[in-house]
Backbone bond lengths (Angstrom), bond angles and torsions (degrees), N, CA, C in turn:
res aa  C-N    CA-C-N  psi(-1)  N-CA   C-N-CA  omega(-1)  CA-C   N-CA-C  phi
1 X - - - 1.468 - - 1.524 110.43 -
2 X 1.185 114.98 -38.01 1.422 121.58 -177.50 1.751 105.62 -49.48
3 X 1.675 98.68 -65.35 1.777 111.14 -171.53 1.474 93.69 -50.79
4 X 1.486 137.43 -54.32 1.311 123.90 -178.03 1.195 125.69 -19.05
5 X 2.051 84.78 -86.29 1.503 96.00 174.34 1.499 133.91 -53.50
6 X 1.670 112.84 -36.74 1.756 115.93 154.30 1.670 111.40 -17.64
7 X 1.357 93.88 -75.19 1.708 114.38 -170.17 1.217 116.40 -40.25
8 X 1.260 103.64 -61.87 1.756 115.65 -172.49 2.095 101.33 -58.95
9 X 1.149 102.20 -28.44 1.600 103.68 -161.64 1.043 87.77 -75.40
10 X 1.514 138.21 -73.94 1.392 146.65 -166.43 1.143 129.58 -24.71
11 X 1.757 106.02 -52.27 1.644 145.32 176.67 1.831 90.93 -56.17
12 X 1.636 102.27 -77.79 1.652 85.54 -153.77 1.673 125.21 -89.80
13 X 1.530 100.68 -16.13 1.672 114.99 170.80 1.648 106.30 -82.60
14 X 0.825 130.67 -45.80 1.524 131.64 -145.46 2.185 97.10 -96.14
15 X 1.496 93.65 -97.75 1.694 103.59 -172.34 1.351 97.39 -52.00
16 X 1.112 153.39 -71.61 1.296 164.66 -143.80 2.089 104.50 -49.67
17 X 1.232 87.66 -46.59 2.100 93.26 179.84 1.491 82.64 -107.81
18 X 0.939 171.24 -2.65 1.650 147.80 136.26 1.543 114.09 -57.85
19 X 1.434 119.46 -28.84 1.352 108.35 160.48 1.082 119.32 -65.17
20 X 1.353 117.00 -51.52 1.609 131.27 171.17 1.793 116.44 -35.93
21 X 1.118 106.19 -53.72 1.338 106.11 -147.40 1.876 96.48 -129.73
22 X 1.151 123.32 -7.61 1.633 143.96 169.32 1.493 111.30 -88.07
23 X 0.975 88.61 -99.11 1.976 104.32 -174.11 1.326 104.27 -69.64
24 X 1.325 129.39 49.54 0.956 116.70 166.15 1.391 144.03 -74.66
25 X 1.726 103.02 7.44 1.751 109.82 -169.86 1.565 106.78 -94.87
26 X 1.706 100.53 -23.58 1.213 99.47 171.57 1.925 123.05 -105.26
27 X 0.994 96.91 16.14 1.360 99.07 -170.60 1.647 100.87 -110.07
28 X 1.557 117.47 -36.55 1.226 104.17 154.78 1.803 129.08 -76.60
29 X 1.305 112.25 -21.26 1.296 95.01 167.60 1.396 135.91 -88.45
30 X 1.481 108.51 0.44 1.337 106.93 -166.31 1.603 97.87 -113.60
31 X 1.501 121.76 -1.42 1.381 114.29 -156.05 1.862 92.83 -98.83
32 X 1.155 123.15 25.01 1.293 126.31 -171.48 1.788 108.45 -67.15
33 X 2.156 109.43 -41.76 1.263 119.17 167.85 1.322 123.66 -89.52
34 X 1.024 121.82 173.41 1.666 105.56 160.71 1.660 89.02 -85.23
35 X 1.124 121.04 -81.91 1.647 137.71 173.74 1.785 96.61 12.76
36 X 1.600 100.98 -75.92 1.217 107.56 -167.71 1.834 107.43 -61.26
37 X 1.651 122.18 -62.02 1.725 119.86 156.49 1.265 101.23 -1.15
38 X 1.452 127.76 -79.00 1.765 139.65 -132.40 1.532 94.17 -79.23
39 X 1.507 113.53 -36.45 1.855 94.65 -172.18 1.235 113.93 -76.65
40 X 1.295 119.05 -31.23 1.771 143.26 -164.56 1.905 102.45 -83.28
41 X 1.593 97.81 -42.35 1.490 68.28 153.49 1.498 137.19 -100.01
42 X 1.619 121.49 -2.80 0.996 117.44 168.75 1.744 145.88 -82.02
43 X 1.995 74.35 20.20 1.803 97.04 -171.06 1.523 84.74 -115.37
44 X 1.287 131.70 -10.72 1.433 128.15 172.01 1.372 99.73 -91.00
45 X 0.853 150.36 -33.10 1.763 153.08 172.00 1.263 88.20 -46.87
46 X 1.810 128.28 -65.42 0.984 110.85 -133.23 1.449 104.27 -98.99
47 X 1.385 127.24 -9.87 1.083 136.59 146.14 1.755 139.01 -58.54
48 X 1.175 83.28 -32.74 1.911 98.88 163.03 1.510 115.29 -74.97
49 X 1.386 115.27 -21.95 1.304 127.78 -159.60 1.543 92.32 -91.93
50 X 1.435 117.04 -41.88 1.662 112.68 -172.22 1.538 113.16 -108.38
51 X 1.136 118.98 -13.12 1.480 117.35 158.62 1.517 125.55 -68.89
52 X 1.293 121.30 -66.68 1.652 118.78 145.69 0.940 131.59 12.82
53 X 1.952 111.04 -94.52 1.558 95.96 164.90 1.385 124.03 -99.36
54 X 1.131 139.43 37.35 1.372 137.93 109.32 1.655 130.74 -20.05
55 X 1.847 93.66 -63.07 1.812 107.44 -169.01 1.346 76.81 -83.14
56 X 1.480 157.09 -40.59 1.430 123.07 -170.37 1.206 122.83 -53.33
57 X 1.248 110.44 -53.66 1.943 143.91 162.82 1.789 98.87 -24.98
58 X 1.291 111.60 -43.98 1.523 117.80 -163.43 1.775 105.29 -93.73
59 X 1.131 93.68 -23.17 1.474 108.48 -164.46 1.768 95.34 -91.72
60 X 1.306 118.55 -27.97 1.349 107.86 -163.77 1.472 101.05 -111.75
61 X 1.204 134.24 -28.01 1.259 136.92 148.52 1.429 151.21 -69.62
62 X 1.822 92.87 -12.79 1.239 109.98 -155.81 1.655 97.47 -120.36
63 X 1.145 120.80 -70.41 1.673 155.27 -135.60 1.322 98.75 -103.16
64 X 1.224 120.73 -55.20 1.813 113.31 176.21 1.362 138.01 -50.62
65 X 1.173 113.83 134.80 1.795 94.96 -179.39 1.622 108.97 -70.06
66 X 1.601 94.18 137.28 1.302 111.42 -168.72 1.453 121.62 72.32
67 X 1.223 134.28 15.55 1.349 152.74 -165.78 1.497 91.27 -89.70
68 X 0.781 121.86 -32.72 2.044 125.40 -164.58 1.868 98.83 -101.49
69 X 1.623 115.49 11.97 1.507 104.04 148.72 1.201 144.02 -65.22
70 X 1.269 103.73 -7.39 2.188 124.38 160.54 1.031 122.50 -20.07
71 X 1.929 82.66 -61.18 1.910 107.47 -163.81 1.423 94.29 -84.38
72 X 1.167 132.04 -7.54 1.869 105.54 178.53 2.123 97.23 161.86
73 X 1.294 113.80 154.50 0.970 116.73 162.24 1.969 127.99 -55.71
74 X 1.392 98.41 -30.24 1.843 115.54 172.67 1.331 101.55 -54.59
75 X 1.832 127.76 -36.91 1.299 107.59 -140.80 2.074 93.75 -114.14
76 X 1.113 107.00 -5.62 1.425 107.57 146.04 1.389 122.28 4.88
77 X 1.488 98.92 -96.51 1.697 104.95 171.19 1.070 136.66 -43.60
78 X 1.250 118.36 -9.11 1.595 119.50 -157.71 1.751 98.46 -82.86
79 X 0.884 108.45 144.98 2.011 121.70 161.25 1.712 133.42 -122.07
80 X 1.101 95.36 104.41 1.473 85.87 -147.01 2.198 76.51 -112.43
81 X 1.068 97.17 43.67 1.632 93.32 162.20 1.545 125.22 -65.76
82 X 1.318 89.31 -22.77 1.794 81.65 -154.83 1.476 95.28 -90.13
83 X 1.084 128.16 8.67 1.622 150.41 155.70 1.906 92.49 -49.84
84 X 0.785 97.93 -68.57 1.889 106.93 -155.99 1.709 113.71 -18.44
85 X 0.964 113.54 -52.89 1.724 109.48 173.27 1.466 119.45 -50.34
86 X 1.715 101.17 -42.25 1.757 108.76 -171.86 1.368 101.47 -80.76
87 X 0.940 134.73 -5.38 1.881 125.82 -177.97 1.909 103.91 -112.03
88 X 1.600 91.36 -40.43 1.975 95.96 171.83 1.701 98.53 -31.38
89 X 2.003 97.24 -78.30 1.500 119.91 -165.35 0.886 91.66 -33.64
90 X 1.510 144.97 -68.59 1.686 139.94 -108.81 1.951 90.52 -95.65
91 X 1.353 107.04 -54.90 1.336 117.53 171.12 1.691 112.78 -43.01
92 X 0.953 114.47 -55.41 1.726 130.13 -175.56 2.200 91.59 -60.19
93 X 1.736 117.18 -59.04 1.117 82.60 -159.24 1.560 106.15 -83.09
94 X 1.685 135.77 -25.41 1.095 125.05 153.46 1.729 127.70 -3.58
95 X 1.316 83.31 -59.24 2.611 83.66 168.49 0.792 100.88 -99.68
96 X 2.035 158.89 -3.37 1.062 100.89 166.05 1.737 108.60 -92.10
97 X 1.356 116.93 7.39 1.512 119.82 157.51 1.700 120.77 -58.46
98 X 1.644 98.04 -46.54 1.573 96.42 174.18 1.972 123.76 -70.07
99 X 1.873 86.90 -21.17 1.579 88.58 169.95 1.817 115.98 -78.35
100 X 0.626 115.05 -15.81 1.904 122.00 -168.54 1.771 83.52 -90.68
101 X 0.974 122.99 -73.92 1.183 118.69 169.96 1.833 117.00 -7.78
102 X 1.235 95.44 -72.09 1.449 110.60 -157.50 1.849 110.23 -59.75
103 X 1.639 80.97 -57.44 1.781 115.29 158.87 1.383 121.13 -15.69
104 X 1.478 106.59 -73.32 1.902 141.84 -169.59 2.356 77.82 -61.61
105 X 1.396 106.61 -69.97 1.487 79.23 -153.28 1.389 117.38 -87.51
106 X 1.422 121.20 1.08 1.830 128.06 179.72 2.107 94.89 -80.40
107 X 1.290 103.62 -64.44 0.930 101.12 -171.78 1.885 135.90 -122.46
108 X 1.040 111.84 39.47 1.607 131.19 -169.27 1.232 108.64 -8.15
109 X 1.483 120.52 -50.89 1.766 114.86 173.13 1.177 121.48 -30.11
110 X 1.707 95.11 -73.62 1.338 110.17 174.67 1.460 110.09 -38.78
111 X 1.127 118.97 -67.28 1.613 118.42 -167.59 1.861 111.68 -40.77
112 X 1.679 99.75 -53.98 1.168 97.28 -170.37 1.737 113.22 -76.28
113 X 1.325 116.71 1.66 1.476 127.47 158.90 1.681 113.25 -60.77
114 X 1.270 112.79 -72.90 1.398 128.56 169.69 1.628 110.01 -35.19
115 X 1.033 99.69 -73.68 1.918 97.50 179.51 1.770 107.51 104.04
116 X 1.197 60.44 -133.56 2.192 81.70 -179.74 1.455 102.96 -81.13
117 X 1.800 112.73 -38.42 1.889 99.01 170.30 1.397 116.25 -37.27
118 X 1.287 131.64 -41.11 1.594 118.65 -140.64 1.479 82.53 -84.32
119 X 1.314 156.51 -17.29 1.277 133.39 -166.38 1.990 108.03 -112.68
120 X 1.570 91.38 1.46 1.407 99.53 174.15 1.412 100.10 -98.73
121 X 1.122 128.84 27.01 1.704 130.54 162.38 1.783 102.01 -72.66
122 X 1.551 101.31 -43.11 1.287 108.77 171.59 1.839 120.81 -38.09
123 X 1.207 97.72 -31.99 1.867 98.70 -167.84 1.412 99.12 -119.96
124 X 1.305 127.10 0.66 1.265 128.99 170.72 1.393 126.84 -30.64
125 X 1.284 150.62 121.63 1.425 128.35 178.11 1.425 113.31 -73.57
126 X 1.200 108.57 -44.15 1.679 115.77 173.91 1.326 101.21 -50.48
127 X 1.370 139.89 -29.35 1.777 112.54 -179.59 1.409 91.21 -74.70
128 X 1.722 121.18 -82.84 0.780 118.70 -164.35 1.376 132.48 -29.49
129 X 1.277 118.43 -26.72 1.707 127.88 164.83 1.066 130.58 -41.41
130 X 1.876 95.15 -58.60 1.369 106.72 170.77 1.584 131.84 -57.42
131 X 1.513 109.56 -19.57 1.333 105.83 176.28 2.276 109.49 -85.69
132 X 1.421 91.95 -42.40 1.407 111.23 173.82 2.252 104.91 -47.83
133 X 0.693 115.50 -59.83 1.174 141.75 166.24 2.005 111.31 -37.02
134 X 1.490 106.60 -59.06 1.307 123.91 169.28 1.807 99.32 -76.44
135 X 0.594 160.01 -36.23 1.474 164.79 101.37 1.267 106.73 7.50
136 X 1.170 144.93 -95.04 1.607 146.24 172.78 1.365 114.92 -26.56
137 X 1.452 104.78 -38.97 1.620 112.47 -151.88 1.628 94.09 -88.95
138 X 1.262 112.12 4.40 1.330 110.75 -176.61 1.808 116.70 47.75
139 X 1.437 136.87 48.09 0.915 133.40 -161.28 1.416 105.67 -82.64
140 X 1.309 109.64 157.55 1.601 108.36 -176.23 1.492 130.25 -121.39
141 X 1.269 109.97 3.57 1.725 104.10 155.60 1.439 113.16 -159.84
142 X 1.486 123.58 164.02 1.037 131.20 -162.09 1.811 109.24 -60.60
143 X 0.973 106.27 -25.75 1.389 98.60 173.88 1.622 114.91 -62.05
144 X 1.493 102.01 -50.30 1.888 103.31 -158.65 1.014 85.52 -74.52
145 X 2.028 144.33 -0.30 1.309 123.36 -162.07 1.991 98.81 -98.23
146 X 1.551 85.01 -18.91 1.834 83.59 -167.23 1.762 90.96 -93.27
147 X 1.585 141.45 -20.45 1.053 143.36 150.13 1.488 107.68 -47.46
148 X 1.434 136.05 -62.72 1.507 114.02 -173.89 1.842 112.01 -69.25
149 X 1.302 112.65 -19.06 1.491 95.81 -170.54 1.596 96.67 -99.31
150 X 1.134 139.56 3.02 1.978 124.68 131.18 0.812 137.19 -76.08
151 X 1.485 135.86 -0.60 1.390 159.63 -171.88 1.551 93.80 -95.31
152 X 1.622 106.70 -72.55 1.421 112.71 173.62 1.489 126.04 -43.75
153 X 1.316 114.77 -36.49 1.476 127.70 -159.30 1.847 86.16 -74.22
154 X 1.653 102.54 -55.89 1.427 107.44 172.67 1.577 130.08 -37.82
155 X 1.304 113.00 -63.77 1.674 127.12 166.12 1.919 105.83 -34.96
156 X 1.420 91.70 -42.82 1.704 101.01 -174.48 1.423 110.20 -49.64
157 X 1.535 100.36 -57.09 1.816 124.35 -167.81 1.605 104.65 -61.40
158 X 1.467 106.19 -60.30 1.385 102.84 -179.06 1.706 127.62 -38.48
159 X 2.089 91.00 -61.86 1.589 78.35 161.46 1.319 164.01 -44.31
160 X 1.133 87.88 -42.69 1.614 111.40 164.19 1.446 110.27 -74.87
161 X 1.074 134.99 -52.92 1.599 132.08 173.36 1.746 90.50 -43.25
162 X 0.838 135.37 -73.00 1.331 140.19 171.46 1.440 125.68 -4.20
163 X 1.297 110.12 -72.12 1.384 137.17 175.12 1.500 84.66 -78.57
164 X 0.870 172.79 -29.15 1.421 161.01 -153.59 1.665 100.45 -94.66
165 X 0.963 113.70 -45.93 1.399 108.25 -179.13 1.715 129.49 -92.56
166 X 1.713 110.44 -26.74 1.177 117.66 160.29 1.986 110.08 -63.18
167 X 1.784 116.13 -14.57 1.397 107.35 -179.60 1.388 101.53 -83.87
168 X 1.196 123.49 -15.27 1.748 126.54 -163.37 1.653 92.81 -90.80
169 X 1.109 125.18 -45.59 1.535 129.75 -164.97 1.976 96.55 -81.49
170 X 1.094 121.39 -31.80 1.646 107.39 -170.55 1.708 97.20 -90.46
171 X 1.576 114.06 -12.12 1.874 86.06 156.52 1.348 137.53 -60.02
172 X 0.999 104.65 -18.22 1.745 111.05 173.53 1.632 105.66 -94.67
173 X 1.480 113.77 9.14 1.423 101.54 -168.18 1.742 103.71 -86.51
174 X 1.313 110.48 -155.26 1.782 90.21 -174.07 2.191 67.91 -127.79
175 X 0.998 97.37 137.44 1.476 108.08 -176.70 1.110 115.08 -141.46
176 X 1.517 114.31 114.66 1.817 114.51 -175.76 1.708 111.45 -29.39
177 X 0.954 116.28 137.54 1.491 115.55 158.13 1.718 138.66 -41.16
178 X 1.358 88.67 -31.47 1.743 92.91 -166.23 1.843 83.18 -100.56
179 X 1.114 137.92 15.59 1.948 136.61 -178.40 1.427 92.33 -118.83
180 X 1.377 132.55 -22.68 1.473 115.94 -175.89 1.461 134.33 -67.36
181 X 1.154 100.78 149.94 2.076 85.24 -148.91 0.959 127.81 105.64
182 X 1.286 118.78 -161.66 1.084 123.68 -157.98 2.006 94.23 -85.65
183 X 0.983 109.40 5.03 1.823 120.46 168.36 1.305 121.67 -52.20
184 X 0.969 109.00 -75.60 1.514 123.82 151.76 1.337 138.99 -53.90
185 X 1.886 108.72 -36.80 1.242 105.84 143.50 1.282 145.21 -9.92
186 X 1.206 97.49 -71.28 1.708 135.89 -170.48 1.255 110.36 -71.23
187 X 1.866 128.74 -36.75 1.245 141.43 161.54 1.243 109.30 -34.72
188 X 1.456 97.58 -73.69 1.747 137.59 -163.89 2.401 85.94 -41.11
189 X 1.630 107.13 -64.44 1.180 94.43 -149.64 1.160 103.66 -73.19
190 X 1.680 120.03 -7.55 1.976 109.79 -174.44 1.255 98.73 -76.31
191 X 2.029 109.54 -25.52 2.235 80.69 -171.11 1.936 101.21 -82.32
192 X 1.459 93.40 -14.82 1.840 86.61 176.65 1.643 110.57 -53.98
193 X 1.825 105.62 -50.60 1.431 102.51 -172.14 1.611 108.60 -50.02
194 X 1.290 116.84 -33.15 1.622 120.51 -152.40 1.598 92.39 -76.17
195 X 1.363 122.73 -49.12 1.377 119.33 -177.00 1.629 129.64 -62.24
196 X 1.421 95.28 -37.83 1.427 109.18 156.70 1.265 119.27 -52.29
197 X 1.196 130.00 -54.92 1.591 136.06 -173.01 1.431 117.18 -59.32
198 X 1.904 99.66 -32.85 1.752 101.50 167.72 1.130 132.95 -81.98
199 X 1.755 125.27 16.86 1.130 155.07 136.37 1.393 118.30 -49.33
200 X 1.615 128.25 -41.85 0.928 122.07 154.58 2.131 140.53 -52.30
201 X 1.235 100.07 -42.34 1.454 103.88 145.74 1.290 118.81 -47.61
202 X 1.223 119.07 -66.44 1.847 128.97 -151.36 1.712 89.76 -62.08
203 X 1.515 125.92 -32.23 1.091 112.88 -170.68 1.670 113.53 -101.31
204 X 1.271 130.39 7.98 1.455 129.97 -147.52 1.258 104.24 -168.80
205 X 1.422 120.45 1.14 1.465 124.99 176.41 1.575 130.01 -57.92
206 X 1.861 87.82 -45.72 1.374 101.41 173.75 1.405 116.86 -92.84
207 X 0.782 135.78 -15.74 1.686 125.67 165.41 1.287 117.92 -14.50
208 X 1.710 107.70 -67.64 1.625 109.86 -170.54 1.479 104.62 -51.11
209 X 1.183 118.92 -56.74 1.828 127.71 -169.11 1.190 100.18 -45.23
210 X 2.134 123.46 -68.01 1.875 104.46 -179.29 1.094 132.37 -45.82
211 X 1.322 127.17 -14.45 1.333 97.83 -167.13 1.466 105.26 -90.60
212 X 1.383 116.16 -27.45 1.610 113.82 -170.92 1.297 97.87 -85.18
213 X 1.208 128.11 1.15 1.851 120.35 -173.04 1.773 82.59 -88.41
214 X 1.501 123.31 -40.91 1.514 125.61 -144.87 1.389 91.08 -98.75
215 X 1.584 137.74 -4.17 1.064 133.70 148.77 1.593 126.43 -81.60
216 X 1.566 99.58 -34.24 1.885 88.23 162.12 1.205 132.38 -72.03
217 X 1.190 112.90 -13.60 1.719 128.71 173.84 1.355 101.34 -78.48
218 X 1.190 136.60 -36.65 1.571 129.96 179.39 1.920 92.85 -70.58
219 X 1.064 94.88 -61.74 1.596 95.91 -168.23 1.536 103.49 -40.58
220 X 1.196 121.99 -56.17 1.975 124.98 -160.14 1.066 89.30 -75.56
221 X 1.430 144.78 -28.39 1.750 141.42 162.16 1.117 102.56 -33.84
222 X 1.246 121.24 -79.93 1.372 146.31 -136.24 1.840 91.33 -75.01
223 X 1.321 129.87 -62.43 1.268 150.86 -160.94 2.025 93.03 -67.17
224 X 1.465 107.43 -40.46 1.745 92.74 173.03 1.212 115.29 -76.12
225 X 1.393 111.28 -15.15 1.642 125.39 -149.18 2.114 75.64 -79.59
226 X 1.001 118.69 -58.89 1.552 118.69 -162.22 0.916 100.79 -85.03
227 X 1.667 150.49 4.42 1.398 121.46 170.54 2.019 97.55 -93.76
228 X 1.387 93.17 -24.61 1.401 108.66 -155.39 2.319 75.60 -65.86
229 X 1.411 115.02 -63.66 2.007 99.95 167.77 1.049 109.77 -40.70
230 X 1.497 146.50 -50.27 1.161 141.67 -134.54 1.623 78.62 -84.21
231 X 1.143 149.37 -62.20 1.252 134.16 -129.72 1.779 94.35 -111.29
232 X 1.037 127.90 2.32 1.461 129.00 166.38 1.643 104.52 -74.37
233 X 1.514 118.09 -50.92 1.232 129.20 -178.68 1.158 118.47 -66.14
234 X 1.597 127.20 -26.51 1.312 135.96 145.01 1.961 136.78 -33.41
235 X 1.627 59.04 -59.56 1.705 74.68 172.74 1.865 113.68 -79.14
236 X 1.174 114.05 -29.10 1.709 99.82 175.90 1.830 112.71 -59.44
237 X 1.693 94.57 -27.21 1.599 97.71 -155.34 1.813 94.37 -90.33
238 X 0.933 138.86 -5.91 1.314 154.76 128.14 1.528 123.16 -27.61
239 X 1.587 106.07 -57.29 1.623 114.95 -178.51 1.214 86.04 -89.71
């Protein structure tokens, strides 16, 4: 239940308005096809998917205070947090080198579609988020860590698949002159960001309400539980 709910959160609160409002250098330039959208995000899937738990790996062994008690009781103290950006980056551009790589010789079109984006995955904010994000969220094992960064990578793809196809359908649209372009563009992604963001309610709304609903139910338990003694003990002292 946990990985579920992880997943679903990741997808529509988290990657989904970091495409929007993050990666935005590559999400507006590349979202012009769908064709082109679908590869760019499926090299961010697969990069979100192996950076993640990697930076957890680094983050939980490496980066935490007191994380470096492995090597010996001496090294305890050490904090090597303020590390976390310079090992994230280095980790983040490491794959998207092995992705351009892979990219350039499976499929060259593609590559030469993408351009200069595919190696700006490297400076992306949306990757880097996703690990920053898995970091905050304090996550706790390598599984939910390689579960939030495909979930995320996912939220990424969708959006952009998104915007990729509402840009293909408004060329035929009749569009004021002075909005064409990247004008309207830009419209298009603030009401996306806004809709995205009300995903965050739909998924996190009720939280606050269970717990005090699942604490008055313990309480009126507990409170029948003793009248229901109180009046057994009544009744013996009766007979």
């Amino acid at each position: 239940m946990e990985h579920i709910e992880l997943f679903f959160k990741s997808i529509f609160i988290d990657n989904m308005v970091f495409a929007v409002f993050l990666g935005m250098c590559s999400y507006l330039a590349v979202s012009k096809k769908v064709a082109t959208a679908v590869g760019l995000g499926a090299a961010v899937i697969f990069v979100l998917a192996i950076t993640v738990p990697l930076n957890w790996l680094l983050d939980q062994y490496l980066l935490q205070p007191g994380a470096l008690k492995w090597l010996g009781e001496e090294y305890v103290d050490y904090d090597l947090s303020f590390l976390s950006f310079i090992m994230f980056i280095a980790t983040i551009a490491t794959m998207v080198q092995l992705v351009e790589i892979v990219v350039e010789k499976f499929s060259p079109s593609l590559y030469n579609s993408l351009g200069i984006f595919l190696p700006l995955i490297a400076v992306n904010c949306a990757i880097l988020g996703g690990s920053l994000f898995m970091q905050s969220r304090e996550i706790e094992t390598l599984g939910l860590a390689f579960n939030y960064g495909v979930s995320s990578g996912i939220g990424w793809f969708l959006a952009i698949l998104a915007i990729a196809a509402i840009r293909e359908k408004i060329r035929y649209s009749n569009v004021p002159a002075p909005l064409r372009g990247l004008g309207i563009t830009f419209i298009i992604t603030g009401l996306m960001g806004i809709g995205f963001l009300s995903f965050g309610g739909m998924l996190t709304g009720g939280d606050d309400e269970a717990q005090p609903a699942t604490e008055t139910a313990i309480e009126v338990e507990k409170l029948q539980t003793k009248e229901a003694k109180e009046l057994a003990d009544n009744t013996k002292i009766v007979e």
